[in-house]
C-alpha positions in Angstrom: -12.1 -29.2 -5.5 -14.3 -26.0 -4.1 -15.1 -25.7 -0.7 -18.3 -23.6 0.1 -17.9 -22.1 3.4 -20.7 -23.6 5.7 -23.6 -21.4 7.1 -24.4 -21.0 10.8 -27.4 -22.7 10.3 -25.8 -25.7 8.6 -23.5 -26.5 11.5 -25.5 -28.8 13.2 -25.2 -26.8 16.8 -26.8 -27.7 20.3 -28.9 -25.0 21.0 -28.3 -23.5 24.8 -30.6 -25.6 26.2 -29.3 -28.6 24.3 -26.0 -27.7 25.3 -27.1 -27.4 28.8 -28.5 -31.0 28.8 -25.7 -32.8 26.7 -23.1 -35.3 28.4 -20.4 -33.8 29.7 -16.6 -34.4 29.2 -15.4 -35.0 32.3 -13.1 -32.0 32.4 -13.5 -28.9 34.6 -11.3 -25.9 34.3 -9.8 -24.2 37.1 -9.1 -20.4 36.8 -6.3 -19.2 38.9 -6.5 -15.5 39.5 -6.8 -14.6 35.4 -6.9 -10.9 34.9 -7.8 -10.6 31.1 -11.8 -10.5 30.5 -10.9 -11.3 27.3 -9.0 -14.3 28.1 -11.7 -15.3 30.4 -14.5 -15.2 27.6 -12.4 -17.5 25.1 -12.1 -20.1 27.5 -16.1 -20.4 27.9 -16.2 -20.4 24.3 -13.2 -23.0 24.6 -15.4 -24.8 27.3 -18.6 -24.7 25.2 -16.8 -26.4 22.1 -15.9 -29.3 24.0 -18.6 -29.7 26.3 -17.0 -29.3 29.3 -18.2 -30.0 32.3 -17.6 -26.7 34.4 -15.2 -24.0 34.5 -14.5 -22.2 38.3 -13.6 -18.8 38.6 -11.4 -18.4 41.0 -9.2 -15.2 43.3 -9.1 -11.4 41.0 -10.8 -13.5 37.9 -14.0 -11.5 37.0 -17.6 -13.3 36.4 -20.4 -13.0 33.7 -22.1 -11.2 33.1 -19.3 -8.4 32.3 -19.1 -6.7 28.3 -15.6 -7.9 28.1 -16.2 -11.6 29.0 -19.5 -11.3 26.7 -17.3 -9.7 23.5 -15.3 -13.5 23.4 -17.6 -15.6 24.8 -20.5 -14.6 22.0 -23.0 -16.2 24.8 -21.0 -19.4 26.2 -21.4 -17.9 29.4 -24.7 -19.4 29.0 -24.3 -22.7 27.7 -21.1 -23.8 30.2 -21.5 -24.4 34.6 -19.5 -22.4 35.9 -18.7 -20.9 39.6 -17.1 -18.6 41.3 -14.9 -19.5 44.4 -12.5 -16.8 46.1 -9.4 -19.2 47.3 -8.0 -21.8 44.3 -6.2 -24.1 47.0 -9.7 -24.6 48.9 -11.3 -25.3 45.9 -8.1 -28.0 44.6 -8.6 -29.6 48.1 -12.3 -30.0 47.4 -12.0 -31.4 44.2 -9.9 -33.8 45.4 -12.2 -35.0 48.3 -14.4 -35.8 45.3 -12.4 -37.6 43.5 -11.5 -35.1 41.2 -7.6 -35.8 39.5 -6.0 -32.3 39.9 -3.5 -31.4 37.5 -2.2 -28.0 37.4 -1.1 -26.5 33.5 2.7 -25.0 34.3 6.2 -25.7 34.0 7.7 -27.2 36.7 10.2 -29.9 37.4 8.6 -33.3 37.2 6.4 -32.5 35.1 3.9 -34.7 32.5 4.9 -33.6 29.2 1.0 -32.7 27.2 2.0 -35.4 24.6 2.9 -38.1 27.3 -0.2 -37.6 29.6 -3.1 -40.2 29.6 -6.3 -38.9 31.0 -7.6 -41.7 33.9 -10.5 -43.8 32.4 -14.1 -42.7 33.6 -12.7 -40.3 35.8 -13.1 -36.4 36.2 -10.5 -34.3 35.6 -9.7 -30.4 37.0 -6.6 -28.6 34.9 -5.6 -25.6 36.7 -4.9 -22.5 34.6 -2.8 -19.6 36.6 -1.9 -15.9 36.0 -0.8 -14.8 32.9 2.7 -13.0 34.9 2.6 -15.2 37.8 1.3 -18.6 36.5 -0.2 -21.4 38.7 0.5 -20.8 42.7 3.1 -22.8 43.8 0.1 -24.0 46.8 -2.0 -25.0 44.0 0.9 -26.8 42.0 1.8 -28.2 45.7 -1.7 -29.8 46.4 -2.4 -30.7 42.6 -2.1 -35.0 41.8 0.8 -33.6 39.1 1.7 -31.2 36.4 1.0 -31.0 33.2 3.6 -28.8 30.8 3.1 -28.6 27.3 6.1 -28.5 25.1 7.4 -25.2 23.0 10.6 -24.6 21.3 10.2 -21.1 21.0 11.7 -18.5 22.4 9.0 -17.0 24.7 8.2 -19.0 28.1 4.4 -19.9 28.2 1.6 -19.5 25.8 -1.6 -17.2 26.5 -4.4 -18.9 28.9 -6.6 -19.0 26.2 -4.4 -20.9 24.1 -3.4 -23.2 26.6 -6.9 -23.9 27.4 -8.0 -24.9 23.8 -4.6 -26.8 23.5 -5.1 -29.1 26.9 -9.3 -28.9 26.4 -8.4 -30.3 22.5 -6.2 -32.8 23.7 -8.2 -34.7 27.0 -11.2 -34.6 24.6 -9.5 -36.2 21.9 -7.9 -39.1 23.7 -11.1 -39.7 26.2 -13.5 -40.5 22.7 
């Protein structure tokens, strides 16, 4: 069996504006001080895949529109909500107050393996993404509903932010359809 790689133009996309308009999955990501642009522009494109419903930006994490955020996102800066807010603990304690289920994405003990976690029925969710040296704050991890770690049996201790977005983002949307 052949298999003719697909054209752009075949794929069936939402344009921006489509995009724009288009239920949401009720997931928002939470950026906890990220310092890579680079990381920061795969998880719009991350966020635009799965139609999610906002990412926030939040401590040292740069905003769009910046050329390295623009080089990964190839434009998703424009199709995904997103917002800036300087202190990640305000913002947890927010979303909370609005009935948001807080999870932060870390290792810690107590935590929800990825595999064993079942997203609440018709309810938003926030997963908190920290630093790539430092992680999630321990505030932040403190105030979040739980944590959320997702298994490895490798030798290195985390996986890139990127990567753990499109892991966590792939998973929630998967078992919410």
């Amino acid at each position: 069996m052949k298999h003719r790689k697909l054209k752009n133009i075949e794929l069936g996309r939402k344009s921006i504006e489509e995009a724009q308009a288009a239920t949401k999955t009720p997931l928002i990501l939470v950026l906890d001080n990220i310092r890579s642009l680079n990381n920061i522009g795969s998880v719009f494109r991350t966020s635009d895949a799965f139609l999610l419903q906002k990412i926030y930006l939040c401590g040292i994490t740069a905003q769009p529109p910046h050329k390295d955020i623009q080089k990964t996102a190839l434009g998703a800066t424009e199709s995904v909500a997103w917002e800036y807010v300087e202190n990640t603990l305000d913002l947890v304690l927010r979303l909370k107050q609005e009935d948001v289920a807080v999870w932060s994405i870390e290792q810690a003990e107590q935590a929800v393996f990825l595999n064993d976690f079942q997203p609440e029925p018709k309810r938003t969710h926030a997963f908190v993404l920290g630093n790539e040296v430092k992680g999630v704050a321990q505030e932040v991890i403190d105030a979040s509903h739980g944590v959320i770690e997702i298994p490895q049996e490798g030798a290195k201790h985390s996986l890139n932010i990127a990567v753990t977005a499109g892991v966590v983002a792939w998973d929630f949307f998967q078992k919410i359809r």
